[in-house]
C-alpha positions in Angstrom: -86.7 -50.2 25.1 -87.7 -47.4 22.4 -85.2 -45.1 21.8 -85.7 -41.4 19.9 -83.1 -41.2 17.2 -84.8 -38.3 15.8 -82.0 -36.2 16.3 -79.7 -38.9 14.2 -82.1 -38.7 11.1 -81.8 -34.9 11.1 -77.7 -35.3 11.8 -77.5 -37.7 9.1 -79.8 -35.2 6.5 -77.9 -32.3 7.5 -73.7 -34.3 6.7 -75.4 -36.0 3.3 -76.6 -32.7 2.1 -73.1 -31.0 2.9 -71.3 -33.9 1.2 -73.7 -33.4 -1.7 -72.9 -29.5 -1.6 -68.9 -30.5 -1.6 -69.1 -32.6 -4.0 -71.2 -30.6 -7.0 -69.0 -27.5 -6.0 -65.8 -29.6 -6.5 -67.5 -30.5 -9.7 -68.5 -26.8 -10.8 -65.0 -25.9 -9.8 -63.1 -28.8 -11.6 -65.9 -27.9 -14.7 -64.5 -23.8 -14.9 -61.4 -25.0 -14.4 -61.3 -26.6 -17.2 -63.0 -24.3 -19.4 -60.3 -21.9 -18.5 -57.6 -24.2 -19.8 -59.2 -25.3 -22.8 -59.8 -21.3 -23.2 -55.8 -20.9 -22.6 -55.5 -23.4 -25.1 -57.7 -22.4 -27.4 -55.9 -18.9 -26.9 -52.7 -20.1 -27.3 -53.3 -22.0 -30.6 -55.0 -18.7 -31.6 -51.8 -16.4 -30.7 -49.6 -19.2 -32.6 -51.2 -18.9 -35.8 -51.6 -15.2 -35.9 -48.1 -15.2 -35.2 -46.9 -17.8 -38.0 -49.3 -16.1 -40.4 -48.0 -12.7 -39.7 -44.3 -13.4 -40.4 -45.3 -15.1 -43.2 -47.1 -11.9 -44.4 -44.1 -9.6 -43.4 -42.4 -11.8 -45.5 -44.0 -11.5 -48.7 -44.0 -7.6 -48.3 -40.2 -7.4 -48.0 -40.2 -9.8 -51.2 -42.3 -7.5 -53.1 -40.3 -4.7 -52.2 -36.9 -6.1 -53.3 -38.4 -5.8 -56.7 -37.0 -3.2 -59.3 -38.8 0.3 -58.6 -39.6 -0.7 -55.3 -38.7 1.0 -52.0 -35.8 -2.0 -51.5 -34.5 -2.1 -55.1 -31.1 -2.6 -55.6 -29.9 0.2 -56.7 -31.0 1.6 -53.5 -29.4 -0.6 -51.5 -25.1 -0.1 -50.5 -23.3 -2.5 -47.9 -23.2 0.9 -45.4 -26.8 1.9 -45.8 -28.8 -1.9 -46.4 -29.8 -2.4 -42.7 -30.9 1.2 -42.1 -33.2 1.0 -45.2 -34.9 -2.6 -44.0 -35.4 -1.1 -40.5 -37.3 2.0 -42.3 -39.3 -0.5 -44.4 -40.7 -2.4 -41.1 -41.1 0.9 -39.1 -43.3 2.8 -41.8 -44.8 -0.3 -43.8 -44.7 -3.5 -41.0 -45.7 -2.2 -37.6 -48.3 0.5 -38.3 -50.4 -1.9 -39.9 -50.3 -4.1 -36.7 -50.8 -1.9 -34.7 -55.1 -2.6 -34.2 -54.3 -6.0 -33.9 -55.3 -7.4 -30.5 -52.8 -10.4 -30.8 -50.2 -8.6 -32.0 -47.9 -7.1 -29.0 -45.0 -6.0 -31.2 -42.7 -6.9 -34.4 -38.9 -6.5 -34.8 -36.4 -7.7 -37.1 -33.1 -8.7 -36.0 -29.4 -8.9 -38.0 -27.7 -12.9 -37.5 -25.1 -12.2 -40.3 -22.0 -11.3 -38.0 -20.6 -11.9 -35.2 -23.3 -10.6 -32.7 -26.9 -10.6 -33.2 -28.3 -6.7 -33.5 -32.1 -5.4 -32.9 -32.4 -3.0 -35.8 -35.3 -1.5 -33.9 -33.2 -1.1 -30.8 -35.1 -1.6 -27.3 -38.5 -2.1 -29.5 -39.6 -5.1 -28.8 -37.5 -5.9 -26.0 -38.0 -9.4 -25.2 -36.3 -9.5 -28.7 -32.8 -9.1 -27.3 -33.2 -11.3 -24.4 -33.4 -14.4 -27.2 -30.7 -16.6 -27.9 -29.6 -16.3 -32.0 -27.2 -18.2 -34.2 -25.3 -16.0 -35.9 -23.4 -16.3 -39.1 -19.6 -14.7 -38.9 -19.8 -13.8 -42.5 -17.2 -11.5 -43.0 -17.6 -9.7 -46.1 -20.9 -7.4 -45.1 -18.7 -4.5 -46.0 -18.7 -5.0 -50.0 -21.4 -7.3 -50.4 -25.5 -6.7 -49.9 -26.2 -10.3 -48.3 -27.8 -10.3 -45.0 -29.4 -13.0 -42.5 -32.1 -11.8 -40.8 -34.8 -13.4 -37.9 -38.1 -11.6 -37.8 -39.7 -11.6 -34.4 -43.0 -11.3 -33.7 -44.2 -11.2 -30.1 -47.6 -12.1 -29.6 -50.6 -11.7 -27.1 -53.9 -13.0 -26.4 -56.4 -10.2 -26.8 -57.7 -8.1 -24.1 -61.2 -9.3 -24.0 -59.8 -12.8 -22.5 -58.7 -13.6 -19.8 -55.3 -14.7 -18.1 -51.4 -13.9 -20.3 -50.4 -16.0 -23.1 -47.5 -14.8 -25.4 -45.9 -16.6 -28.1 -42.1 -15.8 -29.5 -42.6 -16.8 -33.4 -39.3 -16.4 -35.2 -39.2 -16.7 -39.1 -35.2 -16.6 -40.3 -34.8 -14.8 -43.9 -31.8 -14.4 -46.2 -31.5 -11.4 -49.0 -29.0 -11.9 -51.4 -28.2 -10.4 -55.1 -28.2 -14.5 -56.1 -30.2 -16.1 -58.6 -33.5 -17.7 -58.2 -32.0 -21.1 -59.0 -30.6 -21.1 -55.5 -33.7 -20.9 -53.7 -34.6 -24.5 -54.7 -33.3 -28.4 -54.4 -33.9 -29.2 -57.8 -35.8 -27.4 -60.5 -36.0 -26.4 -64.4 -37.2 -23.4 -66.8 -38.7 -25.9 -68.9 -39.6 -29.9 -68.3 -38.9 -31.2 -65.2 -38.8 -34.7 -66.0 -39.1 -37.3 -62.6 -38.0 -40.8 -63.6 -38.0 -43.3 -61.1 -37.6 -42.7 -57.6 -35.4 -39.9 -56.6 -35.6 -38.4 -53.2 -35.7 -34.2 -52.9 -35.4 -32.4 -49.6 -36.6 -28.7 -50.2 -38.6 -27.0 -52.7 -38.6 -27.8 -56.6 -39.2 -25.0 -59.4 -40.2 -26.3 -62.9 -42.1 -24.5 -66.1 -43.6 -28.1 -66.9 -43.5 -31.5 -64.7 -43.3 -35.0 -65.9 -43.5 -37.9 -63.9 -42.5 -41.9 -64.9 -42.2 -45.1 -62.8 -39.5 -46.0 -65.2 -35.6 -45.1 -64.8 -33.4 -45.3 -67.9 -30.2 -46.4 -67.6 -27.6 -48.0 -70.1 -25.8 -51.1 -70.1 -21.7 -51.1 -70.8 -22.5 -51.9 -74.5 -24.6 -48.7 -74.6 -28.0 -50.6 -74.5 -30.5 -48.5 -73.7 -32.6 -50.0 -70.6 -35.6 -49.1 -68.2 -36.4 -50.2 -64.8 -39.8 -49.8 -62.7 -39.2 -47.7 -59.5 -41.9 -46.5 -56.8 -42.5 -43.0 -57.5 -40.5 -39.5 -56.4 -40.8 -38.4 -53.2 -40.6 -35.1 -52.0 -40.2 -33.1 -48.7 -41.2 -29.3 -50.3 -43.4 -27.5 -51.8 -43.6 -27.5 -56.3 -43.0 -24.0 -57.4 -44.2 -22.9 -60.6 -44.5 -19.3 -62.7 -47.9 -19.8 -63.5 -49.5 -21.5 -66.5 -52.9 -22.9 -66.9 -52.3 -25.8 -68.9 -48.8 -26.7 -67.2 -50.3 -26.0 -63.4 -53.7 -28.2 -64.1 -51.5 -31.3 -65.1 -49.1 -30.9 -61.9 -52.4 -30.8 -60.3 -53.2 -34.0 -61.9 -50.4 -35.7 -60.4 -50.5 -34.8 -56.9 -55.0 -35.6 -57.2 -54.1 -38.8 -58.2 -51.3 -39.4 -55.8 -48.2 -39.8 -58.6 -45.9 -39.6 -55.3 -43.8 -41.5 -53.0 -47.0 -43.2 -51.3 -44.9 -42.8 -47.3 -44.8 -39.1 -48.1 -48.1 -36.5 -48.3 -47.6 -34.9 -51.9 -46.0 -31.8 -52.3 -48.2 -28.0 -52.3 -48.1 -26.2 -55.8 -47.3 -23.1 -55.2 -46.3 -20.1 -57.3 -43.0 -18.1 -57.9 -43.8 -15.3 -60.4 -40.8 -13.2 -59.4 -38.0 -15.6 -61.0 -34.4 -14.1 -61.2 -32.7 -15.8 -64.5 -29.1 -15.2 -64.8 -26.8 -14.2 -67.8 -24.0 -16.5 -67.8 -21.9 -14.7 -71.2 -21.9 -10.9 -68.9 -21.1 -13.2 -65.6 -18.5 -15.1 -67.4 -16.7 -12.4 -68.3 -16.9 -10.4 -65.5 -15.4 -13.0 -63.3 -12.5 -13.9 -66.1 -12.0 -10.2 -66.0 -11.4 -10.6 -62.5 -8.5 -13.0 -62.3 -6.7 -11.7 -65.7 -6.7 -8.0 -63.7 -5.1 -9.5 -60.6 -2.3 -11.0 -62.7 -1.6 -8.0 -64.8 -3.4 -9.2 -68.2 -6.2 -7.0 -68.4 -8.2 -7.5 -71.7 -9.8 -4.2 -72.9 -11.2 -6.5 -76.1 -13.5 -9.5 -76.6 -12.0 -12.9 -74.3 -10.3 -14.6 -77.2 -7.2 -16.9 -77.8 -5.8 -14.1 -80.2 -6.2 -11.3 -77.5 -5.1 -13.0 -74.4 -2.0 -14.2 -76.4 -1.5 -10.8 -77.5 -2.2 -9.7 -73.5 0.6 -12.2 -72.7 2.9 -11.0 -74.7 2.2 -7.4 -74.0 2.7 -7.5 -70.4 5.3 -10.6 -69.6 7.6 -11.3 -72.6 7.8 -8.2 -74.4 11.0 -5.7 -74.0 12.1 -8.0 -71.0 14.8 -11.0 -70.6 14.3 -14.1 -70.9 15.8 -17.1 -68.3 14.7 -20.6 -69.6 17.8 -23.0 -69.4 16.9 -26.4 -71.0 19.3 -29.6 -70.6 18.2 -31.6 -73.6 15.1 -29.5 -73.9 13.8 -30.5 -70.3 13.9 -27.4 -67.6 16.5 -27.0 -65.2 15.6 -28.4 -62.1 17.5 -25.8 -60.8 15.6 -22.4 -61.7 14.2 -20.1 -59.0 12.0 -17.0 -59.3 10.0 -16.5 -62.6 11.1 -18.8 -66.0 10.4 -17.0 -69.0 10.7 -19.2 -72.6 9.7 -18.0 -75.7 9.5 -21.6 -77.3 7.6 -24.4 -75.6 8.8 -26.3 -72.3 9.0 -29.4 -70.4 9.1 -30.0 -66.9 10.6 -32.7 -65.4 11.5 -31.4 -62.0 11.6 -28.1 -59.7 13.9 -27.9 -56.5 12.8 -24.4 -55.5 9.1 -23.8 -54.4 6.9 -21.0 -56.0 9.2 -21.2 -59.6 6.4 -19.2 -61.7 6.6 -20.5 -65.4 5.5 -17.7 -68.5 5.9 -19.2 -72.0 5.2 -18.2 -75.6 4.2 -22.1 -76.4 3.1 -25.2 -74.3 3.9 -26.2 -71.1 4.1 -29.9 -70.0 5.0 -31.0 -66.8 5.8 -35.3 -66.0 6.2 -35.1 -62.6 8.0 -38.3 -60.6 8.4 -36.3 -57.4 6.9 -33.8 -55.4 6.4 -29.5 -57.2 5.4 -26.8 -55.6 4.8 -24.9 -58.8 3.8 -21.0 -58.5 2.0 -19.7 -61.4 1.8 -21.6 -65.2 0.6 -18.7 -67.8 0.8 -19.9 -71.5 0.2 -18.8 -75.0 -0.8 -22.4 -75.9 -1.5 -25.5 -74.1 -0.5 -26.7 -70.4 -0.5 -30.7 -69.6 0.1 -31.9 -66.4 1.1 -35.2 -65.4 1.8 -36.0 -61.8 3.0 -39.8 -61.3 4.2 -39.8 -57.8 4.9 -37.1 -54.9 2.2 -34.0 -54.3 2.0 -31.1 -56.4 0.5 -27.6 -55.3 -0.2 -25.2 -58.2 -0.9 -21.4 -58.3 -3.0 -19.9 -61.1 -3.0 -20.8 -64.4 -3.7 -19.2 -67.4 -3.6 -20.7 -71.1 -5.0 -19.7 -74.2 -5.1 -23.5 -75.1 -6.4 -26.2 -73.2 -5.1 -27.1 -69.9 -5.6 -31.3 -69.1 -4.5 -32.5 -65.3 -4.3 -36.0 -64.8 -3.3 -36.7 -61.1 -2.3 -40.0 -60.5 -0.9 -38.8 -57.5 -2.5 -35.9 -55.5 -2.7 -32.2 -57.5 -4.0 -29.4 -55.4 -4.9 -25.8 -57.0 -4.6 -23.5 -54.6 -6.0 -20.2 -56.9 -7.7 -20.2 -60.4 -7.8 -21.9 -64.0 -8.8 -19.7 -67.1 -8.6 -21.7 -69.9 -9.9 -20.2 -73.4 -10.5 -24.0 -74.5 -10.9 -27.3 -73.2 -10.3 -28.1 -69.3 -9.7 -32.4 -68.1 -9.1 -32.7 -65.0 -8.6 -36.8 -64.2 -8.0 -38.2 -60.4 -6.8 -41.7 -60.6 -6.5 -43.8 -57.9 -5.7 -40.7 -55.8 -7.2 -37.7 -53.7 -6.6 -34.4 -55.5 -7.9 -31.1 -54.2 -9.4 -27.8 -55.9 -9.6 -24.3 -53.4 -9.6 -22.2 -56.4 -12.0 -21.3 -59.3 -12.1 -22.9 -62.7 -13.4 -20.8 -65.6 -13.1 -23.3 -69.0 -13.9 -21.3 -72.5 -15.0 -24.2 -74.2 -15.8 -28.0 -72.4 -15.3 -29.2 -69.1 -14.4 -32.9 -68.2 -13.8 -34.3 -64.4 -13.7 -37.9 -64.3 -11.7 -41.1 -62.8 -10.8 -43.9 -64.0 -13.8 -46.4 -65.4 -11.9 -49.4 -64.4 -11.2 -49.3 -60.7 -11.1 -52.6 -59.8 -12.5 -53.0 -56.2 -14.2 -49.7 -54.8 -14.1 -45.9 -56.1 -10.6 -45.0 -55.4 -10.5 -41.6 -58.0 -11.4 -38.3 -55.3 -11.4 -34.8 -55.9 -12.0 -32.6 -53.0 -13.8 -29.4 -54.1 -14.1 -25.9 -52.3 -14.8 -23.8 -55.7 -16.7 -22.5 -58.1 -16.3 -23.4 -61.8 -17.7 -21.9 -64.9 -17.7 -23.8 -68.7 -18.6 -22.1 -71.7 -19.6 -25.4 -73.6 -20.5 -29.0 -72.3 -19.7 -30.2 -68.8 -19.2 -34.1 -68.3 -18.6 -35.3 -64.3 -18.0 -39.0 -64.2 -16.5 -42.5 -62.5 -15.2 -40.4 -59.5 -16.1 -39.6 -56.0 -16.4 -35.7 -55.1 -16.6 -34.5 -51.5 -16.5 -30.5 -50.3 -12.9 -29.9 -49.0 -12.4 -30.0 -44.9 -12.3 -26.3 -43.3 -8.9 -26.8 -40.8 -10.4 -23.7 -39.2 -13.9 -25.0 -38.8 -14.8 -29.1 -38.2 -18.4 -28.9 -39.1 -18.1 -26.9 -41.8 -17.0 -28.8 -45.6 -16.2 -27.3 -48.7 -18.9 -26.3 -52.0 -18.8 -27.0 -55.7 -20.7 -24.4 -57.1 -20.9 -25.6 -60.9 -22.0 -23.5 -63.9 -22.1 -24.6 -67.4 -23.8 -22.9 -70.3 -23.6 -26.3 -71.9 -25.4 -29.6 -71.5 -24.6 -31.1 -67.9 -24.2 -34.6 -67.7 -23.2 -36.5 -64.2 -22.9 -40.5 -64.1 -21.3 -42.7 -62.5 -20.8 -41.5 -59.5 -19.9 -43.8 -56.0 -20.7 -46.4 -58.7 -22.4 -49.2 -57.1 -21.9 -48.3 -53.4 -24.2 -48.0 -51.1 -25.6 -47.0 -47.5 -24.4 -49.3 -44.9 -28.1 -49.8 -44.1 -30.3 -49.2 -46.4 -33.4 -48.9 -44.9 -35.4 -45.7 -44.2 -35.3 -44.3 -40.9 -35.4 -40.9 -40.5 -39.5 -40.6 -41.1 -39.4 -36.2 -40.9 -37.0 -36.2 -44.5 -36.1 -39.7 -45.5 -32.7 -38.7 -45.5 -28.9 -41.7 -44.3 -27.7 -41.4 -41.0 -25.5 -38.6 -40.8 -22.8 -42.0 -39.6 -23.0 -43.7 -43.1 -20.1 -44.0 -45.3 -21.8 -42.2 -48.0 -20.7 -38.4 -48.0 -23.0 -36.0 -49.7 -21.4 -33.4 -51.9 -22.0 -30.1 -50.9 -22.8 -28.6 -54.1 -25.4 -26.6 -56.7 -24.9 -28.2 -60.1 -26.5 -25.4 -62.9 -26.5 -25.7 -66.5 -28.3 -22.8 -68.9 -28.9 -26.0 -71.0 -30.4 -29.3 -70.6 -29.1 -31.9 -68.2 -29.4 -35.9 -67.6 -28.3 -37.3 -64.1 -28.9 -41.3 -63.1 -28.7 -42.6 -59.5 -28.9 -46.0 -60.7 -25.8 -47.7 -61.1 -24.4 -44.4 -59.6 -25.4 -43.1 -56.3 -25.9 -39.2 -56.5 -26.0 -37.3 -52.9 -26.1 -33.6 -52.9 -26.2 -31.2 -50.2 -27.5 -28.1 -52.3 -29.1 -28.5 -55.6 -29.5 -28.9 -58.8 -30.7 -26.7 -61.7 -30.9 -26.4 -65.3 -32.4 -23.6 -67.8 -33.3 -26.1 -70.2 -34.8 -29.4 -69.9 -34.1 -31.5 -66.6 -34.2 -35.0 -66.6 -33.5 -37.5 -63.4 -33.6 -41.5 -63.5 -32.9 -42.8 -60.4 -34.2 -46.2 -58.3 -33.8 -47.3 -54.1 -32.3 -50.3 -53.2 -28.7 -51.5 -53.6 -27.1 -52.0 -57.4 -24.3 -54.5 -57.9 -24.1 -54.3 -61.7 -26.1 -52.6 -64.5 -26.5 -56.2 -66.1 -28.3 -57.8 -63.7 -30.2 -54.9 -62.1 -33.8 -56.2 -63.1 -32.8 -58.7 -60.1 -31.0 -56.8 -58.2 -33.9 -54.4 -57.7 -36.4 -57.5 -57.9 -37.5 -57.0 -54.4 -39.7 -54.3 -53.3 -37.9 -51.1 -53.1 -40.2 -49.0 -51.5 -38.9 -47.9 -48.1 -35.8 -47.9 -48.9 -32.7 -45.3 -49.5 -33.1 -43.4 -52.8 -29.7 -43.6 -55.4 -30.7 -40.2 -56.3 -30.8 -37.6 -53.3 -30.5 -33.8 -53.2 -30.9 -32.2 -50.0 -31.5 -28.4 -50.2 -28.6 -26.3 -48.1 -28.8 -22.6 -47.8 -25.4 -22.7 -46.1 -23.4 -22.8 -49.6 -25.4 -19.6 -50.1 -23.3 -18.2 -47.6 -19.7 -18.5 -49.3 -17.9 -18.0 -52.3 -20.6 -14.8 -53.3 -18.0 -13.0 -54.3 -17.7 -15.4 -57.0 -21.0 -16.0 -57.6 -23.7 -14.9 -60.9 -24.9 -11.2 -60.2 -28.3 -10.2 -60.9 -30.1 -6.9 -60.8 -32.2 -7.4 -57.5 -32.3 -9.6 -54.5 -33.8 -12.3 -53.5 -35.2 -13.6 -49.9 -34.6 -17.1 -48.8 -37.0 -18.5 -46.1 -35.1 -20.6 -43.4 -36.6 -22.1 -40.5 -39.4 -20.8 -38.4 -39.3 -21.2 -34.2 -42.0 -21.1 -31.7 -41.5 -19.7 -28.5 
């Protein structure tokens, strides 16, 4: 039978061409789709940049500014009026030159120093104050010109596209009246010399680098000795004031790699607004300081001759004097305020607080536990503690003062010292909360013949000034616990217009795994034993520091007017004598002995006691997208 299945042919034409129709618009569709969200992509890579290279801009204009003769100078600039004068500077100079920008929806700038956060622009920019900030609690914003601020700027994709794309890009800055050295992990005004294999978190500064595969170290008979490290690795950017000569070579080294070979070499970049301090004017300034809170006010030059004559004037002049001596050792007895006109020695105090003023010396052998109020002397102070803790005011001698705890010491103010200051920990855990100023050398050490593990502490939350030489050796030093705060450790901030010399430090400890983990900054496990210390280390000399028998961690940085020179290795040391073997193996990828890890937060205590200079600085911190 014939059957007519033209009707099924034209069926069959009519469902494939609508299938094909489907199909090719699901394609064109699928096609514009995405084109529109590679556009939105493309848009919102776009909006990010614009927005990381505008805070980067506003940045540098508010640098430039802080500059003498500029609109943000210092002398400008009071604790009542600083954030007025910074909003005025981004409403006049910052937003009116954004204000064509088609990417550019608004700019703000936001105070993170106290408590609360505050828009210094008010409701500009609102989406500002719907952002969650950490602030900083610093409490003195009343008499000091430090501030923490986050720049926001709020982004857009421009009219002429489609769709809404905004972008949050936050850029958190720090002005301070602090010194440039500050601003970086490591750094010198002259050579910069890298030996070895240290390890630097943040940016370095140096006039001149040098770069060696060898460390240096010595052996215990004072043999000099080298050993072949990989090179210096570096998480920053190299900052320089710009030289030809010097910023071709540096050039030189990163070309041809002379870097940690797991890291991308560091950026050169240029500083040419470098704040030097004077360290004779800030020396005496903060001496001036504690001698005016104690009543010894020195109109004249700081000498032995005038703070004797200071001492004298104001304590043991037309007053009486109380010192009674049982075979020339102190009463144990004595309360108040002992005032001797002839040396002492002290044995013994049953009464807390005794305060001790003496035309002489003062020694003190302690066998039990002294709470001693303040020591002021014409000549020397020694202090011995053998057993039992001993707390300490101020003290003030025109000689040298020498401290050797073999049982915990804790100062709880100030030294001043117009000569030599020791201060020894052995086999003990002694504590500094005040300030040290020595007139001639500084010495902190242990003892060099601990025979298991580093035993000698000293627990620091401080900042210490020495006229002549500094030496730090054979001891561990930590920052001080905060009982208000658990996170947060004391500082050592160390100045020394002498030569700075650090060795032997955690000698011959090391991470409890050595190997490098942390691939962003090469930096232990926050859980190793190893604790860094929270520190900036300056000298406005030269300075030599080894991470090879010793293993040198500090959160902060290190700094040096003269000539800086680091030796350092990875790998675990068991003795200088054999450490051609020890380090035999390959040390690459492994923890660095030598580690300085750069930490704005010790910028934000103890200014009070900090070098003044005569503008501020800005200190870039981290930099969100939103």
């Amino acid at each position: 039978m014939l059957t007519n299945q033209r009707g099924n042919a034209l069926l069959t034409v009519l469902i494939t061409s609508l299938v094909m129709v489907t199909i090719g618009m699901a394609i064109m569709s699928s096609t514009i789709g995405g084109a529109k969200r590679t556009e939105v992509r493309e848009t919102d890579i776009d909006i990010t940049y614009e927005g990381l290279k505008a805070v980067e801009e506003i940045s540098a204009k508010l640098a430039f500014q802080l500059q003498p003769t500029k609109q943000l100078e210092i002398n400008q600039l009071s604790p009542v009026n600083m954030n007025s004068k910074v909003r005025d500077f981004i409403q006049t100079e910052i937003i009116p030159s954004y204000q064509s920008s088609d990417t550019i929806k608004c700019i703000t700038i936001v105070d993170v120093s106290g408590n609360q956060a505050s828009n210094l622009l008010g409701a500009h920019c609102g989406k500002a104050n719907t952002l969650q900030y950490q602030t900083f609690g610093m409490d003195f914003l009343d008499t000091n010109l430090t501030r923490v601020y986050e720049i926001i700027v709020n982004t857009k994709n421009p009219d002429s596209e489609e769709g809404k794309v905004e972008k949050i890009v936050r850029k958190r800055i720090i002005l301070s009246p602090i010194p440039s050295f500050l601003k970086y992990t490591l750094g010198s005004r002259e050579q910069l010399q890298l030996n070895g294999s240290p390890h630097l978190v943040g940016n370095l500064y140096a006039h001149s680098l040098g770069i060696s595969e060898d460390a240096n170290y010595q052996l215990s008979n004072l043999d000099d000795k080298k050993v072949s490290a990989p090179f210096p690795s570096i998480v920053g950017d190299l900052y320089t004031s710009y030289d030809k000569v010097n910023y071709d070579h540096m050039k030189s080294l990163v070309d041809t790699r002379q870097f940690y070979p797991h890291l991308p070499p560091p950026d050169i970049k240029q500083d040419s607004q470098f704040t030097d301090i004077s360290f004779d004017r800030t020396y005496g300034e903060e001496v001036g300081k504690v001698l005016d809170s104690l009543g010894l006010s020195l109109d004249q030059a700081l000498t032995k001759a005038n703070i004797r004559n200071s001492i004298m004037a104001n304590y043991l002049t037309d007053s009486p004097l109380f010192f009674p001596l049982v075979n020339g050792i102190l009463s144990e007895n004595v309360q108040g305020t002992v005032k001797a006109d002839q040396s002492i020695t002290v044995k013994g105090l049953r009464h807390h607080g005794v305060d001790l003023i003496v035309q002489g010396d003062v020694n003190i052998l302690a066998n039990s536990k002294m709470d001693i109020g303040n020591i002021i002397s014409t000549g020397n102070v020694t202090i011995s503690n053998a057993t039992g803790e001993m707390s300490i005011g101020n003290i003030v001698a025109a000689g040298k003062v020498s401290i050797e705890a073999n049982a915990p010491v804790i100062l709880k103010k100030n030294i001043v010292s117009f000569d030599d200051v020791l201060f020894q920990s052995q086999n003990s855990t002694s504590s500094i909360e005040g300030n040290i100023y020595s007139g001639r050398n500084l010495t902190i050490q242990g003892d060099a013949n601990d025979p298991d593990d580093e035993n000698d502490e000293i627990e620091f939350d401080s900042v210490i000034y020495a006229k002549g030489k500094t030496s730090i050796s054979n001891l561990n030093i930590t920052g001080k616990d905060n009982p208000g705060n658990s996170n947060q450790r004391g500082q050592l901030i160390l100045l020394s217009k002498g030569e700075l010399l650090v060795t032997r430090m955690n000698e011959f400890q090391y991470y409890t795994d050595e190997e490098e983990k942390r691939e962003a900054d090469l930096l232990p496990d926050a859980s190793e034993n190893i604790k860094p210390l929270q520190a900036f280390l300056y000298t406005d000399s030269d300075a030599t520091l080894y991470g090879v028998g010793s293993l040198f961690y500090v959160n902060g940085g290190v700094f040096s007017k003269g000539n800086l020179t680091v030796n350092a290795v990875r790998g675990d040391v068991d003795s200088m004598d054999t450490i051609q073997s020890d380090l035999f193996s390959n040390q690459e990828k492994k923890l660095s002995r030598f580690i300085v890890h750069y930490n704005k937060d010790v910028l934000l205590s103890k200014l009070d006691d900090l070098p003044k200079v005569d503008s501020l600085s800005l200190i870039g911190d981290e930099i969100i997208v939103e």
